[in-house]
N, C-alpha and C positions, 0 to 999 in steps of 0.2 A: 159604268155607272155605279152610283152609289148603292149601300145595302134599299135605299127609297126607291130605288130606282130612277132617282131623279137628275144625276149628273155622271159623265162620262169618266172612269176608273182608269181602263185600259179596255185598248181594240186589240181583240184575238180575232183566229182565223178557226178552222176546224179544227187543228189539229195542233201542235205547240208553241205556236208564232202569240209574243203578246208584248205589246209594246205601250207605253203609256201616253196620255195624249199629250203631253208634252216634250214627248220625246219624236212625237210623229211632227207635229209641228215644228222643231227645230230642225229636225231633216231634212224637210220641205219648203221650210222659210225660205223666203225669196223666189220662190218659182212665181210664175207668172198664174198659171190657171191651174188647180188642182178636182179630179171630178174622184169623189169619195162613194163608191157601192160598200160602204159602211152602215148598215143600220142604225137610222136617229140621226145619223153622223151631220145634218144639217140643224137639229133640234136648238132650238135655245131658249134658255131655260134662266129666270132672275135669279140674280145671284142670292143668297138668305141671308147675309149680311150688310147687302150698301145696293145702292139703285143699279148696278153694272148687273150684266147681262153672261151668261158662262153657253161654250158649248164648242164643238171641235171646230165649225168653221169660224168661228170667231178667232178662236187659237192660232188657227192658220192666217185669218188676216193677218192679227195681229205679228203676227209672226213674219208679214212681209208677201204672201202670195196676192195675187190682186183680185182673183175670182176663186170661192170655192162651187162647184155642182157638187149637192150632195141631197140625198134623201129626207126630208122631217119626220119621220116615220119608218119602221121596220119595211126594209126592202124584203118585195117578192123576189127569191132564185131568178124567175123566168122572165125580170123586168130588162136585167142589163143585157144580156144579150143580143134584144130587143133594141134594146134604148143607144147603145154606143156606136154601131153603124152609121146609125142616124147620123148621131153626134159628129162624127169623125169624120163623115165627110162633109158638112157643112165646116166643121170645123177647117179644115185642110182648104178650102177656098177663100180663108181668111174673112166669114162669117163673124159675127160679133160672139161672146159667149153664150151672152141672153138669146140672140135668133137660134144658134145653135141647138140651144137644150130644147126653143118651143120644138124647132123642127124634130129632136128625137121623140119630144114627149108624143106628137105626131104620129109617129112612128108607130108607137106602144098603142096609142089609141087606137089605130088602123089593127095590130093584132090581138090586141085584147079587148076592145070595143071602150064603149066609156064606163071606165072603171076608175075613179080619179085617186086610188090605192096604185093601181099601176100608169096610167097614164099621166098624172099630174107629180107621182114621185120625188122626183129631180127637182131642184129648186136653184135659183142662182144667188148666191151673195157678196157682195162685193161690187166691185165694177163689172156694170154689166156689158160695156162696151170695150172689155178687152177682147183683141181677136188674136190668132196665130202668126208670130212676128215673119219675115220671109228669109 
């Protein structure tokens, strides 16, 4: 993000990994569904010059992926852990994206109670009815 804090700079990791978000998106372009435990990493945010819209899953659409899951808001440590079992196995029976994510968010509800910081987290964009090809 910006020194504003208002748009995405570069996504580091804890420790030396940092990569630019354009450079994440052209790595990833073309995948089919991408799910991001990036913090904000779902945020979007008007662009401050023209009516278009900025933010990493946007990046990644535009870049060709057909579904981003991603966070709008700084991810809890103790959400995805939680949240990707879920996911993954709905996903793996060829679930749609969107059934997918509600059933992990689900998940998170069931062990974090209703907290909608950790249970509503995950967000989908893009097509929500892509599912896992066979």
């Amino acid at each position: 993000m910006t020194e504003e804090k208002r748009f995405f700079r570069v996504v580091a990791d804890d420790s030396d990994v940092k990569i630019t978000p354009a450079a994440l998106a052209g790595s990833l372009g073309g995948v089919g569904t991408v799910v991001l435990f990036v913090c904000s990493g779902g945020r979007i945010d008007k662009h401050p010059g023209s009516s278009a819209v900025l933010g990493m899953a946007k990046r990644l659409l535009t870049s060709g992926c057909r579904a981003v899951v991603a966070p709008t808001w700084p991810l809890e440590v103790s959400v995805p852990g939680v949240w990707l079992p879920g996911f993954l196995a709905e996903w793996e029976r060829g679930t749609p994206v969107i059934d997918a994510c509600f059933a992990a968010n689900t998940a998170a509800r069931a062990e974090f109670g209703w907290n909608p910081k950790r249970c509503l987290a995950m967000t989908v964009y893009g097509d929500p009815l892509v599912a896992k090809t066979r």
